[in-house]
N, CA, C and O of each residue as an XYZ file, in Angstrom:
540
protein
N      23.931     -1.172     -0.203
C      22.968     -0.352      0.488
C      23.439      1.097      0.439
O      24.603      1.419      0.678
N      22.385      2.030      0.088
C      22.570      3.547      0.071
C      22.893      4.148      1.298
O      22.364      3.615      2.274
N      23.894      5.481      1.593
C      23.770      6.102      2.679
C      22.810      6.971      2.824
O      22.797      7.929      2.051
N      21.845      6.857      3.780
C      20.947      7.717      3.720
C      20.655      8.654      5.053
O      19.666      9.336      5.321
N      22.197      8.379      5.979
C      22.106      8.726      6.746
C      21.659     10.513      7.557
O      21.101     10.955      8.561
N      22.466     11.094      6.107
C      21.962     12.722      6.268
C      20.309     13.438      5.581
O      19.887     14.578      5.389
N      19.773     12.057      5.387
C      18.468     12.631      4.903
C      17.409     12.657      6.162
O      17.574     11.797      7.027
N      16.404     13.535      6.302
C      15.013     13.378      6.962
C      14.035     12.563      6.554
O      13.747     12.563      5.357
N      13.376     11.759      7.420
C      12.349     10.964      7.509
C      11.531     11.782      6.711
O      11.571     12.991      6.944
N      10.726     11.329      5.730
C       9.728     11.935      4.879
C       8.216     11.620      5.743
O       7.803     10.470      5.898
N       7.406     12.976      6.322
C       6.663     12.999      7.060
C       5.322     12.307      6.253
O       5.231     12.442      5.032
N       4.476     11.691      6.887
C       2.905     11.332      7.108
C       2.483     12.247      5.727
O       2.215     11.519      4.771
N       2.382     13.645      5.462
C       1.760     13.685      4.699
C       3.211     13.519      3.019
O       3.208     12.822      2.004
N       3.684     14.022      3.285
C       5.010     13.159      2.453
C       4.847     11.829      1.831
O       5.161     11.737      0.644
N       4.338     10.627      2.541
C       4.124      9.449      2.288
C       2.791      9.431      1.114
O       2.541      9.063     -0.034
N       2.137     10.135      2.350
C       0.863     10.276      0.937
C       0.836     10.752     -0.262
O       0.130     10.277     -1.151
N       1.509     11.616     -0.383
C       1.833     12.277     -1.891
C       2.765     11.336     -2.924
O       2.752     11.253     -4.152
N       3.496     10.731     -2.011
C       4.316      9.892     -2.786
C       3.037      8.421     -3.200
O       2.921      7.972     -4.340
N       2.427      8.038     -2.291
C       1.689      7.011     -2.858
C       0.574      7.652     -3.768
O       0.121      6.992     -4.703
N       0.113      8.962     -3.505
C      -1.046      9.243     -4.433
C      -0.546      9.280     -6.727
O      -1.159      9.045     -7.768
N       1.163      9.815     -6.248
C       1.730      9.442     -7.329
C       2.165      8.752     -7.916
O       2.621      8.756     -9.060
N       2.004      7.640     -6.709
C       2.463      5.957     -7.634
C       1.440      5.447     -7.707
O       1.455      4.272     -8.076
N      -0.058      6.168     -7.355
C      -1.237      5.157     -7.686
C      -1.574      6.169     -9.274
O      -2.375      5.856    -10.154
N      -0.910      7.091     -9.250
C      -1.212      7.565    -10.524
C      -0.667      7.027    -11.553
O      -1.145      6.955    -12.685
N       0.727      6.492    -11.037
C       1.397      6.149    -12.439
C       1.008      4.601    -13.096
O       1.296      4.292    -14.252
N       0.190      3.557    -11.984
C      -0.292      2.359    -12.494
C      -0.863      2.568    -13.667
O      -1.090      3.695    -14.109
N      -1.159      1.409    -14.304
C      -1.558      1.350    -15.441
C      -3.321      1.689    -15.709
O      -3.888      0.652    -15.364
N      -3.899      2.249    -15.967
C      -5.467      2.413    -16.475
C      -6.453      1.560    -15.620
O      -7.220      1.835    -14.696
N      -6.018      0.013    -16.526
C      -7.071     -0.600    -16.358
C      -7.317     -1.339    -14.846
O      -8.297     -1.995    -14.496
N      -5.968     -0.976    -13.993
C      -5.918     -1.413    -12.607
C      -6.257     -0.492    -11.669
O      -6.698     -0.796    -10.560
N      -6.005      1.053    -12.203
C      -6.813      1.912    -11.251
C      -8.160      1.747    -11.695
O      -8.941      1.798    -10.745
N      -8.680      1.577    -12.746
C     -10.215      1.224    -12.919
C     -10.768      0.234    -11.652
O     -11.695      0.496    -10.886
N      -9.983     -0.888    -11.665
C     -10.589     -2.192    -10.649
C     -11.058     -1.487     -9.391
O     -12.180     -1.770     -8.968
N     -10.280     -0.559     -8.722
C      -9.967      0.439     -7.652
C     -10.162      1.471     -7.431
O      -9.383      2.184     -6.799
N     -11.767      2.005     -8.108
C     -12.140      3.403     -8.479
C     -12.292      3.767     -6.854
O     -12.451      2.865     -6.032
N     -12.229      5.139     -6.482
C     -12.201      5.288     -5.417
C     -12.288      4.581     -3.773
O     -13.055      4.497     -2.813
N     -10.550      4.046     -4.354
C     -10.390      3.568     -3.450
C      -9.571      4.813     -2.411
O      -9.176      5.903     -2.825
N      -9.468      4.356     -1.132
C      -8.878      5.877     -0.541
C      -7.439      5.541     -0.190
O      -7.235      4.405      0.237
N      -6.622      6.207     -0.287
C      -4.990      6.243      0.881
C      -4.558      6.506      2.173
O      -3.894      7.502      2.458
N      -4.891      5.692      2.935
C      -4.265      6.429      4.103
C      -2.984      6.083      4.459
O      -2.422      5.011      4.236
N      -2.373      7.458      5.265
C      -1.010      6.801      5.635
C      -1.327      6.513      7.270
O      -2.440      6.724      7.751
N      -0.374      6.083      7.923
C      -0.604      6.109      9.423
C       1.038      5.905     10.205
O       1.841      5.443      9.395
N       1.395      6.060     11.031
C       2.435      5.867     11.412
C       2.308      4.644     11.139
O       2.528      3.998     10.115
N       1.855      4.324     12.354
C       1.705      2.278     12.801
C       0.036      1.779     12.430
O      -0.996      2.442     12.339
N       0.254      0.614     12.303
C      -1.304      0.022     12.395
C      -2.063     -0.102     13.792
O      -1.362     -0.718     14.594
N      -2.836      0.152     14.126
C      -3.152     -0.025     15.326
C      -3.239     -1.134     15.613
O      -3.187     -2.078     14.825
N      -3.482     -1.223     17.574
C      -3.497     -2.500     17.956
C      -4.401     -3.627     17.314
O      -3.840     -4.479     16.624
N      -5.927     -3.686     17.523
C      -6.903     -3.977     16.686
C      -6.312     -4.820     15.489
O      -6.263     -6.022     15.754
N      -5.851     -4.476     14.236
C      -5.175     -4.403     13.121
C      -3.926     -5.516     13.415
O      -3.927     -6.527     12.713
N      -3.131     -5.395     14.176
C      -2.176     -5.892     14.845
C      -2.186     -7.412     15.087
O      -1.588     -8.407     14.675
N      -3.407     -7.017     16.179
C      -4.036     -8.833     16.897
C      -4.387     -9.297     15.204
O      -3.732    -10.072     14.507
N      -5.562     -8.587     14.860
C      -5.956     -9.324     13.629
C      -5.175     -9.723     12.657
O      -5.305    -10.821     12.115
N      -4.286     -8.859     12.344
C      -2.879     -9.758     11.541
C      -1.958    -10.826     11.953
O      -1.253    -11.467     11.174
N      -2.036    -11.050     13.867
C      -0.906    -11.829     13.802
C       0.031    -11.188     14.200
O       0.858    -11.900     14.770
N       0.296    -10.092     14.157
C       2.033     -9.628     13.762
C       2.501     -9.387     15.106
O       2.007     -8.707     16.005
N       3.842    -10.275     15.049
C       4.626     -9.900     16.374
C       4.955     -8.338     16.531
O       5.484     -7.755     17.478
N       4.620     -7.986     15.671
C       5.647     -6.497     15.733
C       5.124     -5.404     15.245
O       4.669     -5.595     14.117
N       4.975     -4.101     15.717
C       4.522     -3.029     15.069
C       4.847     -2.559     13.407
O       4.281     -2.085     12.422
N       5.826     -2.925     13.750
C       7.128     -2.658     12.094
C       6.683     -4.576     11.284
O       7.642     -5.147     10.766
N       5.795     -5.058     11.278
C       5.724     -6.127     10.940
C       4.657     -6.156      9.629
O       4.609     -7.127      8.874
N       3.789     -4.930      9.460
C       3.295     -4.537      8.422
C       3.184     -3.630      7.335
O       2.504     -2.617      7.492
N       3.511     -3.756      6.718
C       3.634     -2.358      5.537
C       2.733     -1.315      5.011
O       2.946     -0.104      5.073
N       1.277     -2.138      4.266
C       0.263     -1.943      4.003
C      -0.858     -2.557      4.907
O      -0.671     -3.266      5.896
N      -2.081     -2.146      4.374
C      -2.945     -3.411      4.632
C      -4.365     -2.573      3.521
O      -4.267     -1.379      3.239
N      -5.440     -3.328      3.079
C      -6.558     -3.241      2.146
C      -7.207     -3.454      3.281
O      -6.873     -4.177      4.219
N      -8.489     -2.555      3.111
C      -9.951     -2.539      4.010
C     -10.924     -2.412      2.816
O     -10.781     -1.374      2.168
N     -11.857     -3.239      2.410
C     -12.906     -3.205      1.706
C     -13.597     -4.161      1.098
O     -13.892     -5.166      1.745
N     -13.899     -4.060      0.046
C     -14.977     -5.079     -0.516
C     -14.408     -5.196     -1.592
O     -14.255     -4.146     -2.215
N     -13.823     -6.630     -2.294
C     -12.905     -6.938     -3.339
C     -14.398     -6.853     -4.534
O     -15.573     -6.614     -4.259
N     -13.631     -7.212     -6.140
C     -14.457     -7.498     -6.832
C     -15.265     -8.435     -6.734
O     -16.436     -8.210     -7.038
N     -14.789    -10.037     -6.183
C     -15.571    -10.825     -5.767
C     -17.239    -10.340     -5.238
O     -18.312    -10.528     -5.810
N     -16.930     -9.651     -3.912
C     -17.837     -9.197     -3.007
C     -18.633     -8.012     -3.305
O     -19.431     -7.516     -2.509
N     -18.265     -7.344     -5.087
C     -18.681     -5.962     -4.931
C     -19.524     -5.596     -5.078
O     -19.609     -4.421     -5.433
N     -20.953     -6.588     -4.847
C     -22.454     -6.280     -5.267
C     -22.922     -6.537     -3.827
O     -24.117     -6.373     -3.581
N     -22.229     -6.859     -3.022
C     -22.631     -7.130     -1.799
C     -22.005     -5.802     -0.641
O     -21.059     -5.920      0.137
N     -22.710     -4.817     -0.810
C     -22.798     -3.535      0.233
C     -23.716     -3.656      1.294
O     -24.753     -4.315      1.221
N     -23.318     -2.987      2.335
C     -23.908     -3.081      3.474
C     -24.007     -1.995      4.015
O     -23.119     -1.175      3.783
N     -25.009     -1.665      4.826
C     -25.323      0.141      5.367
C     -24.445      0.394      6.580
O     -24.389     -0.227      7.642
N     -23.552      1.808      6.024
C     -22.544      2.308      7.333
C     -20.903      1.273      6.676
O     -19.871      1.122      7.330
N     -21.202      0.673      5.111
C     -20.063      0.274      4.947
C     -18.901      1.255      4.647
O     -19.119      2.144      3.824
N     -17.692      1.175      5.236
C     -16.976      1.923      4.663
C     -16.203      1.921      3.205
O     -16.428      0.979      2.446
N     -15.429      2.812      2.866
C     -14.947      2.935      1.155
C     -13.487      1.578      1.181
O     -12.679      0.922      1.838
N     -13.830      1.784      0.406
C     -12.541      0.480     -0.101
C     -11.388      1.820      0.281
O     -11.532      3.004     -0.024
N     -10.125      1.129      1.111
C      -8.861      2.225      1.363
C      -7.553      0.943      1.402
O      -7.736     -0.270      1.510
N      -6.528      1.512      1.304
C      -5.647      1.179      1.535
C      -4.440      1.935      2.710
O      -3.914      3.022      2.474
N      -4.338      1.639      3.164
C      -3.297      2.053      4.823
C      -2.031      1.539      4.492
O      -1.674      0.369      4.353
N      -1.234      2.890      4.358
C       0.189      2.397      4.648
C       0.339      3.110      6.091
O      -0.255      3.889      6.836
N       1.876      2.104      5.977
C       2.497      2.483      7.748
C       3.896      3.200      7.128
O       4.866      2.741      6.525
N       3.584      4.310      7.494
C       5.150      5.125      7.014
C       6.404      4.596      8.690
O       7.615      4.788      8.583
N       5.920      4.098      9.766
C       6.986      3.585     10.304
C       8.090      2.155      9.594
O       9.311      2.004      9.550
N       7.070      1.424      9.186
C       7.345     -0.008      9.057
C       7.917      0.253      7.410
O       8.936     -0.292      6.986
N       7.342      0.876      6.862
C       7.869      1.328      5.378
C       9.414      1.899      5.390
O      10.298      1.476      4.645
N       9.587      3.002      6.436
C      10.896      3.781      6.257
C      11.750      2.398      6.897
O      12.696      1.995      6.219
N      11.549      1.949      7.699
C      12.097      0.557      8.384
C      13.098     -0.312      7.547
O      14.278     -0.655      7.603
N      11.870     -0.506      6.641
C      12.202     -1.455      5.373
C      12.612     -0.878      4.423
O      13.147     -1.771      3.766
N      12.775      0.444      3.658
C      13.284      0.945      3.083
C      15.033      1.611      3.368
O      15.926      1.865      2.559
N      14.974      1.735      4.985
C      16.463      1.799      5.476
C      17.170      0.547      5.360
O      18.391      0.701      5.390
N      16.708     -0.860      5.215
C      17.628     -2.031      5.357
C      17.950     -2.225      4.172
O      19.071     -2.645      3.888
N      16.586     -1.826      2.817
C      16.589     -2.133      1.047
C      17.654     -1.524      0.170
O      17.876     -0.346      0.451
N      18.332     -1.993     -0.767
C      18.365     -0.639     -2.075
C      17.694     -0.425     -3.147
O      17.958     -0.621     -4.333
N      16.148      0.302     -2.227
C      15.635      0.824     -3.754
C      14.894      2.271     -2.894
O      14.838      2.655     -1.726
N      14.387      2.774     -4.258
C      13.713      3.907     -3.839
C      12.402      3.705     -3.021
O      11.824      2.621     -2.942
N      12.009      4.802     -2.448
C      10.772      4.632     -1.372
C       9.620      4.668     -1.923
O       8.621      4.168     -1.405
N       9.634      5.369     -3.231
C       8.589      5.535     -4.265
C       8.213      3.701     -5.091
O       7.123      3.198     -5.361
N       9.596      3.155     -5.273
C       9.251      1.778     -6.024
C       8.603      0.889     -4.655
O       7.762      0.037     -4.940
N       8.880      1.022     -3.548
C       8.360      0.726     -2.353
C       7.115      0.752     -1.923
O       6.471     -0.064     -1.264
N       6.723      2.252     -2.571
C       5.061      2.793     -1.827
C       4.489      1.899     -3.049
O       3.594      1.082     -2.828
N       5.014      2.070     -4.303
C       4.341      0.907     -5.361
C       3.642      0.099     -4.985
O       2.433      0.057     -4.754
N       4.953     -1.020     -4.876
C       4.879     -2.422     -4.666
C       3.944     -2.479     -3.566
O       3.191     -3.450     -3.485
N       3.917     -1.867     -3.001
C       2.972     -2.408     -0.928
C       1.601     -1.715     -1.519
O       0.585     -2.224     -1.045
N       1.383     -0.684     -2.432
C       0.004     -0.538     -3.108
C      -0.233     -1.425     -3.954
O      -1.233     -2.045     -3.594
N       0.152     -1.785     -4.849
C      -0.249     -3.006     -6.172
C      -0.743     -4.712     -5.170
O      -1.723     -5.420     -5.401
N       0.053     -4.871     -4.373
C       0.459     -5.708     -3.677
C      -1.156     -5.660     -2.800
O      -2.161     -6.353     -2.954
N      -0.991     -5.034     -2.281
C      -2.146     -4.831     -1.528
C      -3.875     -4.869     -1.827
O      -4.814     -5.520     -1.369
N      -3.715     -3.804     -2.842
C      -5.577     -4.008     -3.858
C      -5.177     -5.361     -4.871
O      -6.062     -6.178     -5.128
N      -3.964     -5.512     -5.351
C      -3.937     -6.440     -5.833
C      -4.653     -7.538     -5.166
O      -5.867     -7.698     -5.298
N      -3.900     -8.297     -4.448
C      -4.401     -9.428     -3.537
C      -5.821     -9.291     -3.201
O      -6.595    -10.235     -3.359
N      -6.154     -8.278     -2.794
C      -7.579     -8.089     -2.460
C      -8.651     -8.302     -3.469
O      -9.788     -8.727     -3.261
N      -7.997     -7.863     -4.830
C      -8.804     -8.083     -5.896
C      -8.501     -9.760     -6.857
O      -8.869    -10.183     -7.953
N      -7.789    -10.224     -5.914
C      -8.026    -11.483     -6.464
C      -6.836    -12.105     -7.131
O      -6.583    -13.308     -7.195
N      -5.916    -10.775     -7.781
C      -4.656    -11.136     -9.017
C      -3.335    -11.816     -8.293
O      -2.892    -11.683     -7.152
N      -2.819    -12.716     -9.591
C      -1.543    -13.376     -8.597
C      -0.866    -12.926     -8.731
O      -1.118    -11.827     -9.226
N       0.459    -13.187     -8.501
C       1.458    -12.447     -8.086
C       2.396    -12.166     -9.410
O       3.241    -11.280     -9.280
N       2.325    -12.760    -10.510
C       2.240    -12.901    -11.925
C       1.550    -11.334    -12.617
O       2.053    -10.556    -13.428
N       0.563    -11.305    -12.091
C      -0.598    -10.080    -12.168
C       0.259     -9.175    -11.967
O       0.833     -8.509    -12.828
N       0.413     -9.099    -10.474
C       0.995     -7.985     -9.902
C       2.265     -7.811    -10.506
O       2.337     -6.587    -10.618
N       3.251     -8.267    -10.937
C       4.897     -8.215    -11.270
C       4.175     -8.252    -12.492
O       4.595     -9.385    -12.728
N       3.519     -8.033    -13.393
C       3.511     -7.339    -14.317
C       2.867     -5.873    -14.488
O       3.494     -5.089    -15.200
N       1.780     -5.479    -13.950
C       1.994     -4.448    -13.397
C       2.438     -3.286    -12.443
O       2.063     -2.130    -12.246
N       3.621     -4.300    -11.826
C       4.403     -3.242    -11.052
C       5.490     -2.874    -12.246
O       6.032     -1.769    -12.259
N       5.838     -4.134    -13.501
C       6.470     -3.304    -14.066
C       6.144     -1.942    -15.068
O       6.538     -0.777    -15.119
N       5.287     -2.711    -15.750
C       4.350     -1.162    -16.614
C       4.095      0.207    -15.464
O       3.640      1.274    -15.876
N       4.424      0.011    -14.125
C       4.214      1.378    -13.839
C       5.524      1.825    -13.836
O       5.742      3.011    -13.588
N       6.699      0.834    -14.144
C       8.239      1.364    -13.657
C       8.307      2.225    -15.196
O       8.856      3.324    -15.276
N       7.709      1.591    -16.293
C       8.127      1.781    -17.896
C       7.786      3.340    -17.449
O       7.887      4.253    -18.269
């Protein structure tokens, strides 16, 4: 494990820049699946979010997908919102203080991971395009 003790927490909008550049570096045809999809960061997930996941714990989620997968994508509804993805820069730095890897291969994985699943791909899917974005 890295010392990372003399570094600063990389702020809210920090997080975002870092995920807007690892959704850049995916491969083509997977940001295609995911055309405007949006990023948000958030500290925590809210409560709401919380109950609905289950999660004992604030720090218990990383990401999460809000939208309408390919399955569902002819089926819109009025006042629907945009397909987004939500990271939690608490639960992320969390898990990135216990890991050894970078926060960037991190914001990756919890994005691929995330529209992935939503869009249907297994996990086969995904670990192959998490690696083509490492190439």
């Amino acid at each position: 494990m890295s010392d990372r003790s003399h570094e600063r927490a990389p702020s809210l909008a920090e997080i975002e820049a870092i995920a807007e550049e690892a959704f850049a570096s995916l491969p083509h045809a997977f940001r295609r699946l995911c055309a405007g999809v949006r990023i948000q960061v958030d500290d925590f997930p809210d409560d709401a979010t919380l109950d609905e996941m289950n999660c004992e714990s604030e720090f218990d989620l990383l990401g999460l997908f809000r939208g309408v997968g390919l399955a569902q994508s002819g089926e819109t509804t009025t006042g629907q919102m945009p397909n987004a993805v939500w990271l939690y820069r608490r639960p992320l730095l969390d898990y990135w203080a216990e890991h050894d890897e970078t926060l960037g291969h991190l914001v990756t994985h919890v994005l691929i991971h995330e529209i992935g699943h939503h869009f249907g791909l297994s996990d086969d899917d995904m670990a192959r395009i998490e690696a083509q974005a490492d190439a």
